[in-house]
N, C-alpha and C positions, 0 to 999 in steps of 0.2 A: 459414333464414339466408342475406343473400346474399353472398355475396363479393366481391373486386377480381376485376375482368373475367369473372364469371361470370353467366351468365342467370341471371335470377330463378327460384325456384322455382314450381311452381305458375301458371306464363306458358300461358297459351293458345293454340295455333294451330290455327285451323279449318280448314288446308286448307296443302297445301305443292306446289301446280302450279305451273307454268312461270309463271305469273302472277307477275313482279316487285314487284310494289305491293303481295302478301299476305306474299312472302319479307321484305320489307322488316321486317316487323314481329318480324321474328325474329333481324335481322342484325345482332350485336350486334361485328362485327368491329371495328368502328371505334372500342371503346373498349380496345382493344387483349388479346383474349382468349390466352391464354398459348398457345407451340407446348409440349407432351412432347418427353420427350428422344428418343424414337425420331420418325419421320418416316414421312410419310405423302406418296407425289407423288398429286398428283388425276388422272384418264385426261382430264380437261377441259383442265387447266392442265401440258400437260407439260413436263417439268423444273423443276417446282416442289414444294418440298416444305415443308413443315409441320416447322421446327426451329427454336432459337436455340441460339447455343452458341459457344463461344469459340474454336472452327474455322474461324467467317465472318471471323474480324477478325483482322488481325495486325499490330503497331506499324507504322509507318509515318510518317505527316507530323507526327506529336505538336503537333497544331495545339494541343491542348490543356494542355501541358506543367505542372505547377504548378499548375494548375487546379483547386480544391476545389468538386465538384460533387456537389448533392443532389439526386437523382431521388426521386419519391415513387411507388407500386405500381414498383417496382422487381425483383418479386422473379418475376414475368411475363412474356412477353407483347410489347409496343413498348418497357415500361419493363427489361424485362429486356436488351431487342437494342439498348436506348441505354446501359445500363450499360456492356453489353461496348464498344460502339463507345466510348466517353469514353473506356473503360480504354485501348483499344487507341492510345488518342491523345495518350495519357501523362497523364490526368486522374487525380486523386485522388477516387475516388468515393464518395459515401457512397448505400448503399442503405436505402429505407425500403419498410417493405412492415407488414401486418399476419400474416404468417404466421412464425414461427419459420424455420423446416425452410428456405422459399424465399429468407429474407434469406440463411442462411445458404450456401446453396446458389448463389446471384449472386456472393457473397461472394467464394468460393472460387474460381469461373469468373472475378472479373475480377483475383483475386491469379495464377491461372495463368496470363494475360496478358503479369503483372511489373508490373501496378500496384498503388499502394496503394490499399487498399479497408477499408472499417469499414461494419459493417449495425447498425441499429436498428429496434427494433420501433416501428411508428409507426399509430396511427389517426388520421387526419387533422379528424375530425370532434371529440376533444377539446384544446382549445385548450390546456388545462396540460400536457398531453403533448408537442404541438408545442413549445409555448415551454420546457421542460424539454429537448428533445433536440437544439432548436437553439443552446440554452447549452453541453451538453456539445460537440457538433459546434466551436462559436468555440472552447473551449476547449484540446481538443483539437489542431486543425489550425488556429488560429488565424483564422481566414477562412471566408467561401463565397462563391466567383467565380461560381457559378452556379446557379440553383434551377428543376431541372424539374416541374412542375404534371402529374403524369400518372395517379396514382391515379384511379379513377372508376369506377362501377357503374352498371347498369340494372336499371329495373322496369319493364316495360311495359303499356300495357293504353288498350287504347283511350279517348278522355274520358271516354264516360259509365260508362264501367267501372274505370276508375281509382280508386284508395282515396287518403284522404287520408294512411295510412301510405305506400304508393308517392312519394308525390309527395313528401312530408317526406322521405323516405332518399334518395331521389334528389340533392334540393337539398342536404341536408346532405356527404353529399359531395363531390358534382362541383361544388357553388360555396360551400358555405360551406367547404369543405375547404381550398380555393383560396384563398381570403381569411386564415384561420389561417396558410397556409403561408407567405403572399406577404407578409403585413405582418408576420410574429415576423420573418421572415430580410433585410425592407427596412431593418428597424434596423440589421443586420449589415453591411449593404452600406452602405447612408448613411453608419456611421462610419466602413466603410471605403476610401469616395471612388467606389466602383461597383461594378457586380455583371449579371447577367445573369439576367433573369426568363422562362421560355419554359410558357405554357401550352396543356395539351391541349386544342382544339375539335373540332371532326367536322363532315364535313359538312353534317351533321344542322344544325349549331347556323347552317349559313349558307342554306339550304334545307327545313328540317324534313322530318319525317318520319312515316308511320301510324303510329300508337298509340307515339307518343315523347314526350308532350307534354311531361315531365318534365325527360328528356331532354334535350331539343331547347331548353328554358326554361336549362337549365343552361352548354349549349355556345354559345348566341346571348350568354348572360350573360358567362362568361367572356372572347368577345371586348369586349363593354364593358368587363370591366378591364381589358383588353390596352389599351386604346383611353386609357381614363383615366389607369392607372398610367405609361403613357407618356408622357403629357404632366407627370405629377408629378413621375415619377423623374427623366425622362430629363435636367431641367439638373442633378442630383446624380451624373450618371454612370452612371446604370442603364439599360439598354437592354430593353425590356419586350417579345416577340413572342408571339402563337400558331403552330400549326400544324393544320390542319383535315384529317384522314386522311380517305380515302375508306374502298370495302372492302380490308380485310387480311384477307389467309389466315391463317386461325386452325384449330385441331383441330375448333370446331364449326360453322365455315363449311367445310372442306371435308370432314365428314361428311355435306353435302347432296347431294341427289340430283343425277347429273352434269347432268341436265335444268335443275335450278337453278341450279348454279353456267355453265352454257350461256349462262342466260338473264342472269346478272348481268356477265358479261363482256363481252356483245353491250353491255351501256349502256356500256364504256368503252374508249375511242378504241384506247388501246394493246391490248384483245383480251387482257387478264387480270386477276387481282386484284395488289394490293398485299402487300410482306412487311413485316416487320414492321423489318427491316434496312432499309431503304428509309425507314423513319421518321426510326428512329435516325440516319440521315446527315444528314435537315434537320436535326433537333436539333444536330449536331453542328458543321454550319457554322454554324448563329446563334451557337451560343455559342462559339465561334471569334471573334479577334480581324479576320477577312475578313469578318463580316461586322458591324462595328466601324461603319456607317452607316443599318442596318436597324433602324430604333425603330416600334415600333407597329403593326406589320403582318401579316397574316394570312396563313398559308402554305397554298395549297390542297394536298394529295399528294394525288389519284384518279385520277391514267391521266386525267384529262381528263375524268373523267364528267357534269360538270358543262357543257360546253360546248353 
């Protein structure tokens, strides 16, 4: 079984040398893989460590104030370190996750904040479930100012090895998931004169990747609806963006060999990886009323690796 942000089971890797282009096929940081509550610094990345937690964030500019925000894998991860940062901004957040235990557990971290918070259990892959917790969500808190697209999984496996269940679970999530989510909660916003759409891409989805085909099919897709629903929403009020992570320090990126993670830092400008608090801040300025002019547009976060 796979889960949110977790490698697939049964993934293959023939080999984990300093060779960037074979690690690649294993770097699933970018779909934002959960830190543990204890921390880990890498001797590669020093002063960096492997946590999220509601110690990184403390109120401050509540750019977000009033703000009824649904993140979805929320209970992890980028979606966990955007929950805390919303909370921390005066946001009302609602988390959505598939696990019990982790909604509850964001839950709790963004009420110790002093925000208010409500989790649901949510699979994003069945529509009557979406459209079921986005009626209680309006009813409840009357609104949603904001809906972050973050949920997503991988299966890898090179093309010709690739099964047609991999590619199905993949798309089923990371874009049909996105579509259930974006259009049950555009009704929400359309009546209620705007809203703010922001989903996950990776750089994969602007570059591809080895044996991601799925992947990679999913995060190029999703910027097409950033691209489309932009132009639809945006004269109803609704401001549509992605955001394209590079690598993030995850528990299973930096359980690689320091040789590996050497070699993945040498590809970006700034000389380390991404955390996953560093996501959470773009997320938190788009859907900020600062950046109230940004429709449609694709955010790269990699240190530059792209360059």
């Amino acid at each position: 079984m796979c889960r949110w942000f977790d490698s697939a089971p049964g993934h293959q890797i023939n080999t984990v040398e300093t060779d960037v282009s074979t690690v690649f096929l294993f770097l699933h940081c970018i779909t934002g893989n959960a830190a543990p509550s204890g921390t880990r610094q890498s001797q590669s990345c020093p002063g960096v460590h492997v946590s999220v937690t509601q110690e990184k964030f403390s109120m401050t500019t509540a750019r977000l104030l009033k703000k009824v925000c649904l993140i979805t894998g929320a209970a992890q991860g980028i979606g966990l370190a955007t929950a805390l940062k919303f909370a921390a901004e005066g946001a009302t957040v609602i988390v959505c996750d598939i696990k019990q235990a982790g909604v509850d557990e964001a839950v709790a971290q963004c009420r110790a904040l002093g925000a208010s918070a409500a989790g649901f259990l949510v699979d994003v892959t069945q529509r009557a479930t979406v459209d079921a917790v986005v009626a209680k969500i309006r009813e409840q808190f009357g609104r949603i100012d904001v809906l972050v697209n973050n949920a997503g999984i991988t299966q890898d496996a090179r093309l010709q090895k690739m099964t047609l269940e991999q590619f199905d679970r993949v798309i089923d999530v990371n874009l049909r998931g996105v579509f259930h989510c974006s259009q049950a909660v555009a009704e929400v916003m359309v009546a209620q004169g705007g809203g703010v759409i922001l989903n996950a891409s990776s750089v994969v989805g602007l570059y591809g990747n080895f044996g991601q085909t799925n992947y990679a099919a999913t995060k190029f897709g999703v910027i097409g609806f950033t691209k489309t629903w932009s132009r639809e929403l945006g004269p109803k009020g609704i401001r549509v963006n992605a955001v394209a992570p590079g690598f993030i320090m995850t528990p299973m990126v930096s359980a690689m060999p320091e040789k590996v993670l050497q070699g993945l830092q040498a590809k970006v400008p700034l000389g380390r990886l991404g955390m996953p608090q560093e996501i959470a801040n773009v997320y938190a300025f788009l859907a900020s009323d600062e950046a109230s002019y940004i429709n449609g547009a694709v955010i790269e976060v990699s240190g530059g690796m792209s360059l």
